[in-house]
N, C-alpha and C positions, 0 to 999 in steps of 0.2 A: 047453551050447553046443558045437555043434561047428565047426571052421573060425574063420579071423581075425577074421570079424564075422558077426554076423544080420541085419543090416540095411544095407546099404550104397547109399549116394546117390549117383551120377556125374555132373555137368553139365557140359556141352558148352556152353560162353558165347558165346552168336550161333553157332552151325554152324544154318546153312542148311540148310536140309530137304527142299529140292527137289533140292540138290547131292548133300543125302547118299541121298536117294533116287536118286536116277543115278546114282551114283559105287558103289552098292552094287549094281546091277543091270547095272554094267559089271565085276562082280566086283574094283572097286578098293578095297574098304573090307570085309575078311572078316568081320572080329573085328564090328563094328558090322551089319554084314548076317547074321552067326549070331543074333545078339540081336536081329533084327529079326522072324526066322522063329521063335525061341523066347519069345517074348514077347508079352504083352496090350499093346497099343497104343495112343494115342489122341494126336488134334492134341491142342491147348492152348488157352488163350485170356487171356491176358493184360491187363492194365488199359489201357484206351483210347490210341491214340496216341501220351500220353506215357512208354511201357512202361516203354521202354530205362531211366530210372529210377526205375521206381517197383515194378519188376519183382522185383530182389534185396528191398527190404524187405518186398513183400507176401508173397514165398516163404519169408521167413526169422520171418514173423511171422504167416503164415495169416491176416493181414488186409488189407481193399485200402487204399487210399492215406489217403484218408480218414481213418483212425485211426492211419496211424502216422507221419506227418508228411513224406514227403521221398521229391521226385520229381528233385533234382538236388545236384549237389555244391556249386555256388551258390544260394541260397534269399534271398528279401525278407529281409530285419531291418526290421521293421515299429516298430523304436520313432527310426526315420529313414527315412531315403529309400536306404540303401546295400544292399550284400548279405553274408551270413553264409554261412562257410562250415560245412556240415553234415556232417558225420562220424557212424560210424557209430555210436558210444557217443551220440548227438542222438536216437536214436528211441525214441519214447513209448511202445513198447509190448514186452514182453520176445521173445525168440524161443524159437522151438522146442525149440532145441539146449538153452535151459537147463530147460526144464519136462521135458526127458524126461531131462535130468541129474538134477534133484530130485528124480526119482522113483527113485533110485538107479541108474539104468544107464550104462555105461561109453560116452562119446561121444568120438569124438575129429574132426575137422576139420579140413583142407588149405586153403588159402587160397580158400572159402567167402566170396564177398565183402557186405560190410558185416552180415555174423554175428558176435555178440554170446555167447562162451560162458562161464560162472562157472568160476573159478580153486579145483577142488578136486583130491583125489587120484584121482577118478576119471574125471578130463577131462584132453585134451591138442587142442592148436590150434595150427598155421601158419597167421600172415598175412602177407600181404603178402610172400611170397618171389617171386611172380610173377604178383600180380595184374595185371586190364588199368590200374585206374585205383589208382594210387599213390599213398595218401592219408597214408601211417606208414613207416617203416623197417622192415626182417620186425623179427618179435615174434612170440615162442613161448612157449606153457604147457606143463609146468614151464619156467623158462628156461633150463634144463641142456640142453634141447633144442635151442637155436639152436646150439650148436656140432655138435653131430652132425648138424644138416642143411645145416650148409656145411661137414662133413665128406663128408657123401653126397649133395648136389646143388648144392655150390657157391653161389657169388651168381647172382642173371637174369643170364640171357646176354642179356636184350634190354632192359628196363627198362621207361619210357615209352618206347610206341612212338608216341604221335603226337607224339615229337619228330622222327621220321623226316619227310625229305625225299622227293621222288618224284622222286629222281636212281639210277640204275642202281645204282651201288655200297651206298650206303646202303638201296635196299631189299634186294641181296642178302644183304646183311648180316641185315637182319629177316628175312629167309627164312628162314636156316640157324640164328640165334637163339632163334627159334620151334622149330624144328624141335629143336633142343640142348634147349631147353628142355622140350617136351612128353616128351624121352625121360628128362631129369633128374627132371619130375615123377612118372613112375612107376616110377625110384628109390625116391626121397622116398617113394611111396605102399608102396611093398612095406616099407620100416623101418616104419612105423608099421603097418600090418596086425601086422609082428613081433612088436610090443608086445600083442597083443591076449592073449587074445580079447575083441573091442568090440562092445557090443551095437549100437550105429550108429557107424558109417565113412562120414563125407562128403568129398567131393573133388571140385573144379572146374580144368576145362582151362578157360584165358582165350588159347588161340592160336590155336580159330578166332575170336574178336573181331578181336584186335589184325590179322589177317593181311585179315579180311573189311574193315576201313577201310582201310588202307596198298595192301594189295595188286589190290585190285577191276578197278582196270584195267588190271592187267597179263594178265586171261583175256578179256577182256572188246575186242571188238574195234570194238563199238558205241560206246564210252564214249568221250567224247573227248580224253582223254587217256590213251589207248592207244597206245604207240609198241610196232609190230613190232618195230623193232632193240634195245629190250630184250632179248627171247627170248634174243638168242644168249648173253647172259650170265645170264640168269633163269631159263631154262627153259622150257618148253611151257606150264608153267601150276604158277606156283607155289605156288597157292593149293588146290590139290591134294593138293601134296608136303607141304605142312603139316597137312592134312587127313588124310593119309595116316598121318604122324609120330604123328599123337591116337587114329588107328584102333590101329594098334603098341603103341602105350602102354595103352590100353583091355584089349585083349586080354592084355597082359599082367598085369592089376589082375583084370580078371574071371577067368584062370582062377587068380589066386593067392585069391582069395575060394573057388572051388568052388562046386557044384552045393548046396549046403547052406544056402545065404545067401539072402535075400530083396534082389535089385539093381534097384536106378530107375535107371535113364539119363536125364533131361531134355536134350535141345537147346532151351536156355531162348529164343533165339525167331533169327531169321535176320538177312541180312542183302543187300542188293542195288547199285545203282551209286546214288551220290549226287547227287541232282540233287533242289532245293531253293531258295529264295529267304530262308532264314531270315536271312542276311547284309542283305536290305534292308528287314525289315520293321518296322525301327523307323523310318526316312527315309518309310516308305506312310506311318506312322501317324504321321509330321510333317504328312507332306501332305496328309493326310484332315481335320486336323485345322487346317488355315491356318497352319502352321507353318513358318520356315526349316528344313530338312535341314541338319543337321550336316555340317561339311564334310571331308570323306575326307583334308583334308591339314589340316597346322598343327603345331605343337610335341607334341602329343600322340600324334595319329596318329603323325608322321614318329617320333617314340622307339618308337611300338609298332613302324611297319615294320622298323628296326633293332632290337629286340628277337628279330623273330622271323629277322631272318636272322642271328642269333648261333647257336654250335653248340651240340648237343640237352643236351653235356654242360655247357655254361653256363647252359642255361636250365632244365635239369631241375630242380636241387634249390629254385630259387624262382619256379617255375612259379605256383602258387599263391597266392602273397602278390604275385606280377605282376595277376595278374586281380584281386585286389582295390583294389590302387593303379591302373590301370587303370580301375577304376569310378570311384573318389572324387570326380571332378573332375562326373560326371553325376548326383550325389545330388543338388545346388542345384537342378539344369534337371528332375530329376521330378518334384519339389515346386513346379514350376507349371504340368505337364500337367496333361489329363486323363484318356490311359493311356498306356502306354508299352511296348513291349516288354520281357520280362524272361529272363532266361537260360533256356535247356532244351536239349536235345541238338538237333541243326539237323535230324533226320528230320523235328521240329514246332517248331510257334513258340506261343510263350507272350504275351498280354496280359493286362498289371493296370492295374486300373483307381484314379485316386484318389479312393477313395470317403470322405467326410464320418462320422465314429468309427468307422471303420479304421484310416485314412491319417491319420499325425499334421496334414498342414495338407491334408484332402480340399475336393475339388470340385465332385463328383460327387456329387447327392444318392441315397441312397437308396433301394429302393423304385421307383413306377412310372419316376422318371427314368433310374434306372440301370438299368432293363431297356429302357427306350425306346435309349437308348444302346447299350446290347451287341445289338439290333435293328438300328439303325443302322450300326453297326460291320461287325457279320456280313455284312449285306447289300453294302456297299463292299469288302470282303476277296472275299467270292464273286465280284464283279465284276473282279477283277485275271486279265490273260490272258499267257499267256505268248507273248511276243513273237514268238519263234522258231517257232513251231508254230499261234500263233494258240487254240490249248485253254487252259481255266482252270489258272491256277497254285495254285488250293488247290482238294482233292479234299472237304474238308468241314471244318467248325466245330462244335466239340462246349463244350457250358459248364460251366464249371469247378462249379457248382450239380450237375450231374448226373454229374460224373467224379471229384467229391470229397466225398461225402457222407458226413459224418462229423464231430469234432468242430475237426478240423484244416482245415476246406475254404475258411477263411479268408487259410489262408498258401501259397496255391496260387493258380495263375494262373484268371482271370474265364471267357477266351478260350482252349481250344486250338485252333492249327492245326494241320491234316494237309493237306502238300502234295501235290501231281500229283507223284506220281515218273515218271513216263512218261518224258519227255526231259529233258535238259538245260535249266534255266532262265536264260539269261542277262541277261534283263532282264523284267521287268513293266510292264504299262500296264494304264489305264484311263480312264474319262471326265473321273473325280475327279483323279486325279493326274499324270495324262499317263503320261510313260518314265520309270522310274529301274532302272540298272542295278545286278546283284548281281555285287557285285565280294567274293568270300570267301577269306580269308587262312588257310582252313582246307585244312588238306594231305591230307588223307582223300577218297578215290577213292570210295567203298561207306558204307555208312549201314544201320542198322536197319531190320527189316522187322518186323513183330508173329507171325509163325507159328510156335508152337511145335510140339513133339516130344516124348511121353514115351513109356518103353517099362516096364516092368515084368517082371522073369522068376524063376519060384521053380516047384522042384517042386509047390508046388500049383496052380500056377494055367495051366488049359489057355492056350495061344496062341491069341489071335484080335482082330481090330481093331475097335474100338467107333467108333460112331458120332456124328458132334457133335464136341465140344471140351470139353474137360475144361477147369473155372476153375482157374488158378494157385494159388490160395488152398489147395483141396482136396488138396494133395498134401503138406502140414506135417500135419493130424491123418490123411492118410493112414500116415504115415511112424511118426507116435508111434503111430496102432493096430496096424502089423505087430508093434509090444511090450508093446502091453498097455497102452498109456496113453493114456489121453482127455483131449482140450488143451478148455478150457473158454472162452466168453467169447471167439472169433473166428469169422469168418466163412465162413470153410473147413468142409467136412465130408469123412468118411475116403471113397473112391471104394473100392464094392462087388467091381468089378473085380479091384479088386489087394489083397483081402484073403479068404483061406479063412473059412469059415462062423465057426467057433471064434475067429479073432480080432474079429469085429465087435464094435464098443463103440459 
């Protein structure tokens, strides 16, 4: 082997793909626009609606959702009515990173999130030193290692960023914290290349996520919560400058790899302005259903709105354990619906249903009734229009039968929604339920979008952009065949494209 690694993996967590396509055609983004003209190409195609998290497990396990259990950080506990929270040591199925450890080759991983790698001598991992969603304290294999990478990149300069407020100062602070931070992690990334030579080198920027929520309407003049007199302290468009930070950092990774290495770039999928109704759609589905609406005030709300206006660094470290005392007091009130809304990232909204031996005290029979139901359902949800524009507030319904098919598809939501991102949703109506206003306590400007980005570049393989969308899944035994190793037993297969004649397995 020659050079730090043979195979090296770079993902770009939410960079937008339309931005970086413009951004590199306005010659802002070099490093990323040399790899764009050097490189086999191809969109993506990700797992339906609910991507944003079902995205890292299906890539990290070359299987889609279905078999490996977990599309959010809050999941049903179906032996009650509460929620469990799911960690990444929780999934069913092993990952990539360690099948092609087993096979003896030397792997090592950068905060890769919710990757799962075995603790031998020829493995090394950072987690959690600047992931977006903070789920452990960093944690390094060997652990002689966490000292020398807060010798060489310190602690997050940023932490949880959706404890950020959308006040000037505190996002400028996210700004330049991103930015510190994207230049620390290719630091970080040049010591461990040191270590090598590794037959696979993975490594994720998480700072165009953090920056695509927090920061969206600050480029954004459409959005309505764009103030120009930001600028004069923020800049032109700071979501750029951190863009720019990840290009800097890239190029400095790719050419310490060299022309020798076989390198994947994924921009694992985008990101756009947030605009959504998930905040009210468990009140629709009070009202669809002859139900009082929960009422937005009273001892529990009022402690959560003074929760959330406590500062980021009192609410970080029990962030967590808030959202689940939080829930408790609505375990009793599920157990006498008939569905309910349940947690998912607010780009979609999630319905379960309480179905009779599923649901310890079900309602729902069944069979023809329960599909008469999510018929019914479907048909009143399409019906909701968005107030302000008068156009539907959900763009489609997809069922959890056809987006989870597998052995898992019982602990996943019945109902996905996929809203109208079009404009801003400030309220809902329909025949069924009249007005109910989306009142969201969620501080994030921008929101998920499903389009991905991969690029592939090695001296064997000519440049050129392929057609279609490559499935996520495809790119784990793509990854293990640039080594010689055939991952058995998932749904993924290696993509022809991005492999020389001689390595096809």
């Amino acid at each position: 082997m020659s050079g730090p690694a043979k195979v090296a993996c770079i993902t770009l967590d939410a960079a937008e793909q339309s931005l970086l396509r413009q951004w590199v055609s306005q010659g802002l983004l070099p490093n990323f626009g040399k790899l764009l003209k050097e490189s086999v190409t191809s969109a993506t195609r990700n797992p339906e609606i609910i991507y944003s998290g079902t995205l890292w497990p299906s890539f990290n396990t070359g299987v889609w959702p279905g078999r490996h259990d977990n599309y959010f950080y809050l999941q049903p506990d179906f032996q009650g009515y509460g929620l469990r929270r799911f960690l990444p040591e929780h999934l069913s199925v092993d990952s990539i990173w360690n099948a092609i450890a087993q096979q003896g080759h030397r792997v090592a991983l950068i905060d890769v999130p919710k990757a799962q790698l075995s603790r031998t001598s020829r493995t090394l991992q950072v987690s959690f030193w600047g992931e977006h969603e903070v789920l452990h304290p960093l944690t390094c294999w060997p652990p002689s290692l966490e000292q020398e990478v807060q010798q060489i990149a310190g602690t997050d300069p940023v932490g949880a960023c959706d404890l950020v407020r959308q006040r000037p100062q505190e996002l400028l602070r996210l700004k330049e914290g991103l930015i510190e931070r994207a230049t620390r992690r290719a630091d970080l990334a040049l010591a461990v290349l040191a270590r090598g030579p590794w037959d696979l080198f993975a490594l994720n920027f998480s700072e165009a996520h953090c920056a695509g929520h927090q920061l969206w309407a600050t480029r954004d003049p459409k959005h309505p919560q764009f103030r120009a007199d930001f600028r004069a302290l923020l800049g032109e468009d700071p979501l750029l400058e951190v863009y720019q930070a990840i290009d800097h950092s890239l190029g400095r990774i790719v050419d310490a790899l060299g022309r020798g290495a076989f390198v994947l770039v994924l921009a694992t999928h985008g990101m756009g302005p947030r605009y959504d109704a998930a905040a009210a759609l468990d009140a629709v589905l009070c009202r669809l259903d002859g139900l009082d609406v929960p009422k937005a005030s009273g001892p529990i709300e009022n402690v959560r709105k003074m929760w959330l206006q406590l500062p980021g660094a009192v609410r970080g470290p029990l962030r967590r354990l808030a959202d689940l005392l939080y829930d408790a007091p609505r375990q009793r009130e599920r157990a006498t619906r008939r569905f309910v809304a349940i947690p998912t990232t607010d780009n979609c909204g999630g319905v379960r249903f309480n179905l009779r031996g599923r649901e310890p005290k079900g309602l729902v029979e069944p069979g023809l009734p329960y599909q008469e139901l999510c018929d019914w359902l479907e048909r009143e949800l399409l019906s909701l229009v968005n107030v302000a524009t008068g156009a539907p507030a959900v763009a489609r319904i997809l069922r959890g039968d056809l987006l989870f098919a597998g052995p898992f598809r019982n602990q996943f939501p019945d109902l996905v929604i996929e809203w109208n991102h079009a404009a801003p949703i400030p309220a809902v109506r329909s025949p069924r339920i009249g007005e109910l206003r989306v009142e969201s306590p969620n501080p994030r400007t921008g929101d998920h979008r499903p389009k991905g980005l991969v690029l592939a570049r090695s001296t064997d393989l000519a440049p050129h952009a392929l057609e279609g969308a490559m499935a996520l899944v495809d790119l784990a035994p793509t990854l293990a065949a640039r080594l010689g190793v055939e991952l058995s037993g998932i749904d993924g297969k290696p993509i022809l494209d991005f492999l020389p004649q001689h390595t096809h397995v």
